[in-house]
C-alpha positions as CSV (number, residue, x, y, z in Angstrom):
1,X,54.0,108.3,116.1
2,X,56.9,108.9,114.1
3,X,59.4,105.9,113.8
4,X,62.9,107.0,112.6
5,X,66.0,105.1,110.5
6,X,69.6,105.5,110.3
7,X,71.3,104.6,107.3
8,X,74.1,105.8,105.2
9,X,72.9,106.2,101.8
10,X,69.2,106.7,100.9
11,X,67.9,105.8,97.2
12,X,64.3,106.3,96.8
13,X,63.3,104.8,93.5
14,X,63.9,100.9,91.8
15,X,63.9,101.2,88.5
16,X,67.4,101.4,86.4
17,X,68.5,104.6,88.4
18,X,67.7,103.4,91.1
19,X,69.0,99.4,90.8
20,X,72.5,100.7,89.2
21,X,72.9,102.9,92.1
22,X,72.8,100.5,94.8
23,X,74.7,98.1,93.2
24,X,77.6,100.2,92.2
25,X,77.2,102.3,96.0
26,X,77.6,98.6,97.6
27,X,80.4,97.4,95.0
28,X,82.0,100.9,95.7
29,X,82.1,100.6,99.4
30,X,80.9,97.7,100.6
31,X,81.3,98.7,104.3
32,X,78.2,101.5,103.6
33,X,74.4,100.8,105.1
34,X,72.2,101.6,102.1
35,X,68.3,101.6,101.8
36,X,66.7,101.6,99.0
37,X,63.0,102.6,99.5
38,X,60.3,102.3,96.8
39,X,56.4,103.4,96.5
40,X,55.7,99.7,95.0
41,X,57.7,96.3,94.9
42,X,61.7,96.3,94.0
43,X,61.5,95.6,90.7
44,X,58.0,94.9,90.4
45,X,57.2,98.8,89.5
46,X,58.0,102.4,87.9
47,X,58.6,102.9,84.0
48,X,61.9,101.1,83.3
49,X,60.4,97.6,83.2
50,X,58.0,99.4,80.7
51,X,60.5,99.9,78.0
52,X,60.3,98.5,74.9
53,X,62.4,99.7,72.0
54,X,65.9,99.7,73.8
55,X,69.1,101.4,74.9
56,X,70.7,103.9,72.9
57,X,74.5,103.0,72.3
58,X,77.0,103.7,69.7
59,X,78.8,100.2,68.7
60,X,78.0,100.0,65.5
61,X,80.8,100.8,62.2
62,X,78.2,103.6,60.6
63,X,78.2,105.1,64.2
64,X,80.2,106.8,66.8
65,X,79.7,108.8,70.4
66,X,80.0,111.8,68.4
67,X,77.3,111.1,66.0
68,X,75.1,109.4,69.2
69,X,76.4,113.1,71.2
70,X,75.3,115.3,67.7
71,X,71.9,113.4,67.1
72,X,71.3,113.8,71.1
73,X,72.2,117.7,70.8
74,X,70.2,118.2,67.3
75,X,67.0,116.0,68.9
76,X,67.0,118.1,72.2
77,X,66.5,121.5,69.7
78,X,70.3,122.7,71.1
79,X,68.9,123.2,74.7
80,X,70.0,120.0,76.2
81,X,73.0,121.1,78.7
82,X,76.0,119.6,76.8
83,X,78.3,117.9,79.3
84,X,75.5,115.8,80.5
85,X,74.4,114.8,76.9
86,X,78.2,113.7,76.0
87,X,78.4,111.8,79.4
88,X,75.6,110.1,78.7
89,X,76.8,108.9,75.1
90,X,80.1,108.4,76.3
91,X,79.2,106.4,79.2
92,X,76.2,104.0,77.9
93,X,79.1,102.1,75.9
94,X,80.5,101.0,79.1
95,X,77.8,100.4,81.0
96,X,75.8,98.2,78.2
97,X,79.0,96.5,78.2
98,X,78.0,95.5,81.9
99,X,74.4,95.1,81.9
100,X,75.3,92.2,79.5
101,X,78.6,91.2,81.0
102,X,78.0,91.9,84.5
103,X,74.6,92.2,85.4
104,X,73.5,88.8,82.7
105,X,71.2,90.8,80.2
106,X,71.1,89.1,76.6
107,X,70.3,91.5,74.1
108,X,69.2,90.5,70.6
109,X,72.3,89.8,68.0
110,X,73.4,89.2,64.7
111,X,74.2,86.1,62.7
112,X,78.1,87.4,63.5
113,X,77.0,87.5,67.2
114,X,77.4,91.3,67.2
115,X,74.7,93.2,69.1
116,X,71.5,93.9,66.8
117,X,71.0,98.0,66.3
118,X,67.7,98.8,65.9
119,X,66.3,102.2,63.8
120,X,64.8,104.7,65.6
121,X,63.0,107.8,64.5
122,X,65.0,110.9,64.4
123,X,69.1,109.5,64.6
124,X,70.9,108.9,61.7
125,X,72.4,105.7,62.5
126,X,71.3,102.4,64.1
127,X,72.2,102.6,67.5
128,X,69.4,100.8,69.5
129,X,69.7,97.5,71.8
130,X,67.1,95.8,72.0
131,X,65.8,92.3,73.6
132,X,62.7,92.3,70.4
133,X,60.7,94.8,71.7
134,X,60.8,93.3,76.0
135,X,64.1,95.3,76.7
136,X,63.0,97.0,79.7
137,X,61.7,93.8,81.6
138,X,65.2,92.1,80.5
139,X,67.5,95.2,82.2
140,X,65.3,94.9,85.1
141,X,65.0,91.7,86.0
142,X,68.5,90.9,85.7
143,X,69.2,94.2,88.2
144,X,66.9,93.5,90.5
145,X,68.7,89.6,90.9
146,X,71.9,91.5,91.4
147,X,70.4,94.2,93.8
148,X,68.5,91.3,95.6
149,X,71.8,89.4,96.3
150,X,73.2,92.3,98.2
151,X,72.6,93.5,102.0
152,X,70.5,96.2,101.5
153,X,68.2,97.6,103.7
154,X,65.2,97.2,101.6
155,X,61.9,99.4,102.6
156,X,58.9,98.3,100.4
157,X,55.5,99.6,100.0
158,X,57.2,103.2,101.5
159,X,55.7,106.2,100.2
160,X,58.2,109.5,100.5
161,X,56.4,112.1,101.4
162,X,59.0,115.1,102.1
163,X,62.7,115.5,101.6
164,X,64.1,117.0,104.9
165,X,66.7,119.3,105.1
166,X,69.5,119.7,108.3
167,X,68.1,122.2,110.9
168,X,70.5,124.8,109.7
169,X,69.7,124.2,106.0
170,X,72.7,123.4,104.9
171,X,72.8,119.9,104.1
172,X,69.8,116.9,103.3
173,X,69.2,115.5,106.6
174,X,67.2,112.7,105.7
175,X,63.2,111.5,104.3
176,X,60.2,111.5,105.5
177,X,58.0,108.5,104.1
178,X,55.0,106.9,105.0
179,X,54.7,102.8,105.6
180,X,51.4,102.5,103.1
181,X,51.4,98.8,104.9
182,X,50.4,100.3,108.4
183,X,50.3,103.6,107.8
184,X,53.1,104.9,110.4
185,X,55.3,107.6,109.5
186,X,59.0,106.8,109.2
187,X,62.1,109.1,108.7
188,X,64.9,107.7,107.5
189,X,68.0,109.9,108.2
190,X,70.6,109.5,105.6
191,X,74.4,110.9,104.5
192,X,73.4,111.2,100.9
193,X,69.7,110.5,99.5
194,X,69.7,109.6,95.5
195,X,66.0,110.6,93.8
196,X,65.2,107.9,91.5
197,X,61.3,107.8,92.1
198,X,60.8,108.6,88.3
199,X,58.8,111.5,85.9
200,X,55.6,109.9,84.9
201,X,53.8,112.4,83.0
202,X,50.6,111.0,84.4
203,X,48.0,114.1,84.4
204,X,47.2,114.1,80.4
205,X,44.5,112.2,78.9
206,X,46.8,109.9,77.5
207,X,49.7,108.9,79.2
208,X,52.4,105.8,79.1
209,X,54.0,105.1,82.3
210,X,52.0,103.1,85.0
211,X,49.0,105.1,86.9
212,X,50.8,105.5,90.5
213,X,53.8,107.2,89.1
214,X,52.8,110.9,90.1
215,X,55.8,113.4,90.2
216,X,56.9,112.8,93.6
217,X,60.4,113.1,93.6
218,X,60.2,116.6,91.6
219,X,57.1,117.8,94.0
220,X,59.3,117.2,96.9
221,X,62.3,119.2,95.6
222,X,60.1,122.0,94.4
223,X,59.1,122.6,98.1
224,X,62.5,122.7,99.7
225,X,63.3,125.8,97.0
226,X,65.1,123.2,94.8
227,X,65.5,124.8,90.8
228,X,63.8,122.5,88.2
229,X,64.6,123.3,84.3
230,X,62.8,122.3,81.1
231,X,59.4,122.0,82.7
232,X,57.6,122.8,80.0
233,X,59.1,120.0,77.9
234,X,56.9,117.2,77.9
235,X,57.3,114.2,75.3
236,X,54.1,112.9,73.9
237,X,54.8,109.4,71.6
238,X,53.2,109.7,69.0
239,X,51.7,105.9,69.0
240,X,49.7,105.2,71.6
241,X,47.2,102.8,71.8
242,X,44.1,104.0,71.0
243,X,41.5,101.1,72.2
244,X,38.6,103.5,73.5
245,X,37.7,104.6,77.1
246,X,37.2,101.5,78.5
247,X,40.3,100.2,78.8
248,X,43.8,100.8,80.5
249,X,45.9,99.3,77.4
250,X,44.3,103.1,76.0
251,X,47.6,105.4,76.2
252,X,50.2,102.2,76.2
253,X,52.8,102.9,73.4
254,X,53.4,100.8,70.3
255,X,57.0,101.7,70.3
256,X,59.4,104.0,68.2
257,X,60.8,100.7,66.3
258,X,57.4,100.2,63.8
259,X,58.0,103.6,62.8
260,X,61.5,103.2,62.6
261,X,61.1,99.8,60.7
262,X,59.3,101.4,57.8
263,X,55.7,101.5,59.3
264,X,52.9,103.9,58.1
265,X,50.8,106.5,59.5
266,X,47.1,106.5,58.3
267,X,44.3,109.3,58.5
268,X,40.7,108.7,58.6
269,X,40.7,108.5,55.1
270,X,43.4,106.3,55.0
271,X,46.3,108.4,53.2
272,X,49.6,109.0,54.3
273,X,50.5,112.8,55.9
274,X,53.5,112.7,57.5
275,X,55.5,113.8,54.5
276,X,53.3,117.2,54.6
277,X,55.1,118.0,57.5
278,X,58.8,116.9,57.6
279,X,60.7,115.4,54.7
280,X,61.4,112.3,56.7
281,X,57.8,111.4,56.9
282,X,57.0,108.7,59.8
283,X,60.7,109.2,60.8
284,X,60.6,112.5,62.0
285,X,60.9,113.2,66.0
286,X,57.9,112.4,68.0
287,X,57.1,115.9,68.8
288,X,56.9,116.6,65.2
289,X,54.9,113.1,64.2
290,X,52.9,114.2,67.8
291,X,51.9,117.2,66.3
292,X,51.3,115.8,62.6
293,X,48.3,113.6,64.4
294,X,47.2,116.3,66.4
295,X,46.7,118.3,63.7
296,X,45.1,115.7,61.8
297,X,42.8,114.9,64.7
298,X,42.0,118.9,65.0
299,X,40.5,118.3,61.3
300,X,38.0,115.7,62.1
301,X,40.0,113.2,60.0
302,X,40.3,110.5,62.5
303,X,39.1,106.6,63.2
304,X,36.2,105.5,64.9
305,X,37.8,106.2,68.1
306,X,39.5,109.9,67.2
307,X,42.8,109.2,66.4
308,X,45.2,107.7,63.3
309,X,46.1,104.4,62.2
310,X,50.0,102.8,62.2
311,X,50.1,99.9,59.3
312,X,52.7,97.4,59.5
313,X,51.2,95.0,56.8
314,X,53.2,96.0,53.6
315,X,56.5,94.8,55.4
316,X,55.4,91.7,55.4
317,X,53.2,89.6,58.2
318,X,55.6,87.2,59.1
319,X,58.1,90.0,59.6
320,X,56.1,91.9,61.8
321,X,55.0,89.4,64.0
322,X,58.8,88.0,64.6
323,X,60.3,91.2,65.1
324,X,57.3,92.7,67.5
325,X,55.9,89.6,69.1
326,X,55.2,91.7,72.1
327,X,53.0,94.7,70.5
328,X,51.5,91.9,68.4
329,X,50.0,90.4,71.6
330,X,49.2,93.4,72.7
331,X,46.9,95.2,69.8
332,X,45.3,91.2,69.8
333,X,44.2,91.7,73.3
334,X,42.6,95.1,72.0
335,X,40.9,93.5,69.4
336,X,43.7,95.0,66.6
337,X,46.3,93.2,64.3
338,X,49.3,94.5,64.1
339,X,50.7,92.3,61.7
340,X,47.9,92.5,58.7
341,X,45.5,95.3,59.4
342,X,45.6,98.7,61.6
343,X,45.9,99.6,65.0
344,X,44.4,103.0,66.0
345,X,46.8,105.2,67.7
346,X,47.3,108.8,69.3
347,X,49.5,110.9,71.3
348,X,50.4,109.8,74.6
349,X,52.1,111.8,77.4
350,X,55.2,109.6,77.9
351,X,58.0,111.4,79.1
352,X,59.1,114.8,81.1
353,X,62.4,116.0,79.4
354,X,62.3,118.6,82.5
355,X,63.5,117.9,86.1
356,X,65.8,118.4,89.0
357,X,68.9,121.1,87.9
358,X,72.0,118.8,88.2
359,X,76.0,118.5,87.3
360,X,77.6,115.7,85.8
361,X,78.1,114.3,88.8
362,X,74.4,113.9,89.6
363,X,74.7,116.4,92.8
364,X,72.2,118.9,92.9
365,X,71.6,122.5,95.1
366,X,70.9,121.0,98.1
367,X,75.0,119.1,99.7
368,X,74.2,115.6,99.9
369,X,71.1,115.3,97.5
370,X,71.3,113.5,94.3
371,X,69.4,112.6,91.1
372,X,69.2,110.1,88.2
373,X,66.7,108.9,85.9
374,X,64.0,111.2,84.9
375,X,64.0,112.9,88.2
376,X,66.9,115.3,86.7
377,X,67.0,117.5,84.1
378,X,68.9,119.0,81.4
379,X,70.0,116.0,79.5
380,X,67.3,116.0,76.7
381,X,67.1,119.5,76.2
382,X,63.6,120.1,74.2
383,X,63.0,116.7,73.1
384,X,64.0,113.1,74.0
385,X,65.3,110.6,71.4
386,X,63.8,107.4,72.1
387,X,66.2,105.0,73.1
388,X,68.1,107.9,75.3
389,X,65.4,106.9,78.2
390,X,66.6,103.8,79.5
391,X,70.3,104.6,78.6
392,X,70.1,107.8,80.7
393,X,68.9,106.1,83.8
394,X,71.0,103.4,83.8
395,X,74.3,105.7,83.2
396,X,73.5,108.2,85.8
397,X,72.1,106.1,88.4
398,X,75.1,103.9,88.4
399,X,77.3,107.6,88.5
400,X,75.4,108.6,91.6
401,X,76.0,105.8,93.3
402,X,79.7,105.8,92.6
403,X,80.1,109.4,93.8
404,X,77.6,109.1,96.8
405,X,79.7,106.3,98.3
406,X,83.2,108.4,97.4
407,X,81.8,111.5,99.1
408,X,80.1,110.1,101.9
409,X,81.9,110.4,104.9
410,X,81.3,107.8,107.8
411,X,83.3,109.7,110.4
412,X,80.8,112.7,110.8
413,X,77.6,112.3,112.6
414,X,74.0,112.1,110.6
415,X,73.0,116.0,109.9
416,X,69.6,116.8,112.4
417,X,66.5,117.6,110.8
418,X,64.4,120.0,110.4
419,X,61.4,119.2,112.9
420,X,59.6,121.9,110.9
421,X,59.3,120.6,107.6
422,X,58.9,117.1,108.9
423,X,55.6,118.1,111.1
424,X,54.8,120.6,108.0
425,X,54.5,117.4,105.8
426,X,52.9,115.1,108.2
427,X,49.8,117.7,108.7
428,X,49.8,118.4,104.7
429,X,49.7,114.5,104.4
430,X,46.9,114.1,107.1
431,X,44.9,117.1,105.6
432,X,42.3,114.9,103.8
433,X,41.0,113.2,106.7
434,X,40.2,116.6,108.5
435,X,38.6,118.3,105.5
436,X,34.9,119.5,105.8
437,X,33.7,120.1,102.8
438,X,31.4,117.9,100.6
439,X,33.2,114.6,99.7
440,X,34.3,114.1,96.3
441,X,35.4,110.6,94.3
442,X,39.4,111.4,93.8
443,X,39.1,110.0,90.4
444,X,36.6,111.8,88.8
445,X,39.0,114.6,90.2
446,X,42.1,113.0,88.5
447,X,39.8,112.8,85.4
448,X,39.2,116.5,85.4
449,X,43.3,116.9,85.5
450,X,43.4,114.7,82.7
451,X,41.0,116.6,80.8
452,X,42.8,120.4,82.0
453,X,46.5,119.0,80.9
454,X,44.9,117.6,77.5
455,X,43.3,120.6,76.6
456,X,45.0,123.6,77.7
457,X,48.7,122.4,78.4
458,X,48.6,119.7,75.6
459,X,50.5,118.8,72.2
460,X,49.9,122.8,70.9
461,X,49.8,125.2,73.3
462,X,48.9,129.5,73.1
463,X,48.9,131.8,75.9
464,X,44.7,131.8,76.3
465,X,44.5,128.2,76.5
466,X,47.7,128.0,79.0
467,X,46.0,130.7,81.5
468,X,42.9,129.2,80.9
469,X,44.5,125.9,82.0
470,X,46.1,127.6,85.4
471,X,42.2,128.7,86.5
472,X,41.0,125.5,86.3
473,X,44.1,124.1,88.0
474,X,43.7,126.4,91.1
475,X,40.4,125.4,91.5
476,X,41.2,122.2,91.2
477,X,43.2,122.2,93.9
478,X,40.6,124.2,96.2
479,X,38.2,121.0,95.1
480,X,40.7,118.9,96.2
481,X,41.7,120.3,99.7
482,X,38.5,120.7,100.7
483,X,37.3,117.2,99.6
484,X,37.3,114.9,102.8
485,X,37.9,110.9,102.0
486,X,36.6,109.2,104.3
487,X,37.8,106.8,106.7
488,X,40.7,107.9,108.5
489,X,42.7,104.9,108.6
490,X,45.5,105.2,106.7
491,X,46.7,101.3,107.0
492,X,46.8,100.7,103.1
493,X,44.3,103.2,102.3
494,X,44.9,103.6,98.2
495,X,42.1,106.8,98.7
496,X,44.6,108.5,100.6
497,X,46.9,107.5,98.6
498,X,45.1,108.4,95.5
499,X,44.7,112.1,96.8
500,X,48.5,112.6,97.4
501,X,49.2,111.5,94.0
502,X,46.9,113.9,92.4
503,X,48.2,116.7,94.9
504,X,51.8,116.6,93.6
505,X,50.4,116.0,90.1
506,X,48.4,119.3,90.3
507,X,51.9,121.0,91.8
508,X,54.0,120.0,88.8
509,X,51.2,120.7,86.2
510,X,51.0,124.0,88.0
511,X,54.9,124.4,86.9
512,X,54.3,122.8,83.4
513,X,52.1,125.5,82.9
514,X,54.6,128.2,84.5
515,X,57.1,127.4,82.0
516,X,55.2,126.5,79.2
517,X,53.8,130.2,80.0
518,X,57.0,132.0,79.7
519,X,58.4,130.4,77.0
520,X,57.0,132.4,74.3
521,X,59.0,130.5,71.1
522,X,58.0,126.8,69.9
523,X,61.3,124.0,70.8
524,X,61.1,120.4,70.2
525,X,57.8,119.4,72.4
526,X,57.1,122.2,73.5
527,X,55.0,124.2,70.5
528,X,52.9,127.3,71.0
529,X,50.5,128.4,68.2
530,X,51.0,132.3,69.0
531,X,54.7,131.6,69.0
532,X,55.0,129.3,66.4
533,X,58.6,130.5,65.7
534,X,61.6,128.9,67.1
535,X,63.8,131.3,67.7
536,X,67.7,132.1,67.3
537,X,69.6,129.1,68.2
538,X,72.5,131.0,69.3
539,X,69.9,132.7,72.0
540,X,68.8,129.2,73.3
541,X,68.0,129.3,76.7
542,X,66.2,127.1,79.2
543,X,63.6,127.7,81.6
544,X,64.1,127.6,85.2
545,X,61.3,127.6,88.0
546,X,61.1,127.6,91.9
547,X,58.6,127.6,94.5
548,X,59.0,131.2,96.1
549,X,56.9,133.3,99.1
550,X,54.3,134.2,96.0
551,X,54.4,131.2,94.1
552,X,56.0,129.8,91.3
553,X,58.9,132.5,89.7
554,X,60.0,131.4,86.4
555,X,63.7,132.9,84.9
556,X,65.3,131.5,81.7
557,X,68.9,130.4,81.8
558,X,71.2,131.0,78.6
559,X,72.4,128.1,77.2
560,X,76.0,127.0,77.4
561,X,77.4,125.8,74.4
562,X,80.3,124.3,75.8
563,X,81.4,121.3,73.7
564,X,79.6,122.4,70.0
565,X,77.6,125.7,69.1
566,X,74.6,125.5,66.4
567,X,76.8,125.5,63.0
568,X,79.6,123.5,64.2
569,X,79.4,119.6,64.3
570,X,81.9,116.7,65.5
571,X,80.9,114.4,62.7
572,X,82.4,115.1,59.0
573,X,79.3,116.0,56.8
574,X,76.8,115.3,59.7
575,X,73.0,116.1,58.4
576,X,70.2,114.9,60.2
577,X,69.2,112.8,57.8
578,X,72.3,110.6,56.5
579,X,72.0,107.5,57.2
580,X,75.1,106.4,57.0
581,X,78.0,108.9,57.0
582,X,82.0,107.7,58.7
583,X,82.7,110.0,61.9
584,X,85.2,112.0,62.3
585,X,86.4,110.5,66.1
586,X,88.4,112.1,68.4
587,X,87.7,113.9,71.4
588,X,84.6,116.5,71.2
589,X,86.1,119.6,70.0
590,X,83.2,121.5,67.5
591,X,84.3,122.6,63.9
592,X,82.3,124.3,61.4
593,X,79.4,122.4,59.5
């Protein structure tokens, strides 16, 4: 039984992107139906209410959008698609301006009552907001009491399973979704539809983001023929808890402001070692402090549990514990403390710089689709600067929503859609209840992912270990088909839900590995130990891969340099490491470094 749903606008995904484009859709045009439809509870799930560092902005005097736009560009490793990056800087000044004004965020401040700019790793000037180190659970709270207050048609607990496209392909027609509360089938037909549902680099031993986020939105696109860039670019922080097997807090990141704040990295043998590998020691990028304690923990000179310790204690233990009360809690719980001792830490899988190819506008291939959040890619290039998460969802999802409820036009009928694909997806969906092999527990299957991802697709990469990795995915995914689950009612059945998360987590690992494959140089996150060269910046290019008749194809797309090419800079006497140098202003126009 298949139930269907008209609406006008169709935003799957609640986190920022997702929140800020309701809100601006129904402030836009308020005479628009909109749905927004969400795997979990509005508000109550995905990675935004995670955050803790802050939002990247450029307010204060030692910095500028030009200096936020060249630490952005220099971060990403030159691949990040410029107009995107400078929208985002641009933009995140007006739209913290209404989290706090508009929306009711409060956001830590100064004695003057000017907004408090925390350091991050890796930017050469203050630039992060922060509410102490809670900020994600203040932007969303306050979002989802605005986006509560509106009349939005409000589908909880709805899994999307498939986007749909119009019958002639042309156009999205709509998405198919599953009610995980009764397990019926629903397809919501829609003008636009806005992907918001989320990366979530899930499948690696370690990982930040919340278990049930599992690639959805970018497994759907890949199998409508939708382009995805930068796959290979996944950002591992370097600092996450390491409290053994036995517990989910394992993986959960002490954020980028210890580091930032003067903390230290430890070895086994308790010595510093980030200054062995870049000149700004625990400052550095994560993928280069990632690396620095996987190399470390390739030596055998780890803790008791295999990893590295961060120390906070020399700044002071009153310090610490004011100015990260959360984190403090946290390593307590684990049995660590933060404040006066060391807290064991390692690499953690915590963002995917890669995703859905998009313009400035957030529209994608596919007339009437749309993406925010990490969903879309192209704005990090090879490596995220922390702070530059929540900032990008928030700016782009309220973008899409602007332009969705501009171009939507009420006067023409809802597209029809492809039966096809919609009974394609049901039968994929139903296929674990029909399977006759020997039953297998899906999460010692996600476990072996985990394991695959870790150790063949990981931190450091080479060509044996990536093919060896594609093997074991492929027969993964024969286990996995073949694996029956059970009972066969799907009325909140988390087993079947389970095995659809790990079948699109398989898919995009599948493409991590594509791309990781064909990029034969080593760029921001991405590093291979045959190709440990980086290549000529003025050759950048990015990866792009698609779902064809004989798998995944993977081409690489020249860079466009269209605002600043490597050499040239908008800030007077930018280096990466200045802390404070005056900007030059202006409008983005590149002159030579």
């Amino acid at each position: 039984m298949l139930r269907t749903l008209d609406t006008d606008i169709l935003i799957l995904g609640s986190g920022g992107a997702g929140l800020l484009a309701a809100i601006h859709a129904q402030r836009q045009n308020p005479e628009l139906q909109i749905t927004l439809a969400v795997k979990g509870l509005i508000g109550k799930c995905g990675c935004t209410r995670m955050v803790q560092g802050g939002y990247n902005v450029a307010l204060s005097e030692a910095d500028s959008v030009e200096r936020h736009f060249m630490d952005s560009i220099v971060g990403g490793k030159w691949l990040p698609d410029q107009d995107l990056a400078w929208k985002l800087c641009e933009t995140a000044v007006e739209r913290v301006h209404e989290l706090e004004n508009e929306m009711g965020c409060f956001f830590d401040r100064k004695a003057d009552g000017t907004l408090d700019h925390k350091a991050f790793a890796g930017q050469t000037a203050d630039r992060t907001v922060h509410k102490g180190d809670l900020t994600g659970i203040e932007i969303i709270n306050r979002l989802m009491e605005q986006a509560l207050r509106l009349p939005l048609q409000k589908l909880e607990e709805h899994r999307a399973l498939a986007l749909v496209p119009s019958r002639d392909g042309s156009r999205i027609a709509g998405v198919l979704l599953v009610d995980m509360r009764t397990g019926e089938f629903v397809l919501v037909r829609a003008r636009a539809v806005m992907l918001g549902t989320g990366g979530g680099p899930t499948m690696y031993r370690y990982y930040t983001p919340s278990g049930e986020k599992s690639m959805d939105g970018l497994a759907m696109a890949l199998r409508i023929g939708l382009p995805l860039r930068d796959m290979e670019m996944v950002q591992f922080h370097p600092t996450g808890l390491l409290a053994g097997k036995d517990t989910r807090m394992t993986g959960t990141v002490l954020e980028e402001g210890l580091r930032g704040a003067g903390g230290y990295l430890l070895n086994g043998d308790g010595e510093r070692f980030m200054f062995a590998h870049d000149e700004r020691g625990e400052r550095a990028t994560r993928d280069i402090v990632s690396r620095a304690i996987y190399d470390e923990m390739r030596r055998g000179n780890t803790t008791p549990n295999g990893g590295v310790c961060i120390a906070m204690s020399h700044l002071g233990v009153d310090l610490v514990r004011q100015k990260f009360k959360g984190m403090v809690r946290r390593c307590a719980d684990c049995g660590f403390d933060l404040a006066a001792g060391r807290v064991e830490v390692v690499p953690t899988a915590h963002y995917l710089m890669g995703g859905l190819v998009c313009d400035t506008e957030t529209a994608t291939g596919m007339p009437g689709l749309y993406v925010a959040g990490e969903d879309a890619g192209g704005i990090h290039g090879a490596n995220r600067l922390g702070g530059n998460g929540v900032a990008n969802s928030t700016v782009y999802g309220g973008i899409a929503g602007e332009v969705m409820a501009e171009r939507v036009d009420l006067a023409s009928a809802l597209a029809d859609a492809d039966q096809d694909v919609i009974e394609a997806a049901i039968e994929h969906a139903r296929r674990p209840f029909s399977a006759s092999g020997e039953r297998v527990n899906v999460n010692d299957l996600r476990e072996k992912l985990m394991d695959i991802m870790w150790e063949d697709v990981g931190v450091i990469r080479s060509a044996d270990g990536i093919r060896r990795g594609m093997q074991r995915l492929a027969a993964l995914r024969d286990e996995l088909y073949a694996s029956p689950i059970g009972s066969e009612d799907r009325v909140f059945n988390q087993t079947w839900h389970d095995w659809l998360n790990l079948d699109n987590l398989i898919e995009i690992s599948e493409v991590i590995a594509a791309a990781s494959l064909a990029r034969e140089n080593s760029r921001g996150a991405h590093y291979r130990e045959d190709f440990p060269d980086s290549g000529s910046l003025d050759d950048s290019y990015f990866t792009v891969v698609r779902r064809g008749d004989a798998g995944l194809d993977v081409v690489n797309e020249p860079v466009q340099f269209t605002i600043i090419r490597p050499g040239e800079t908008l800030v007077e006497g930018y280096t990466e490491t200045a802390p404070q140098i005056g900007h030059s202003g202006g409008q983005p126009t590149g002159s030579a470094a």
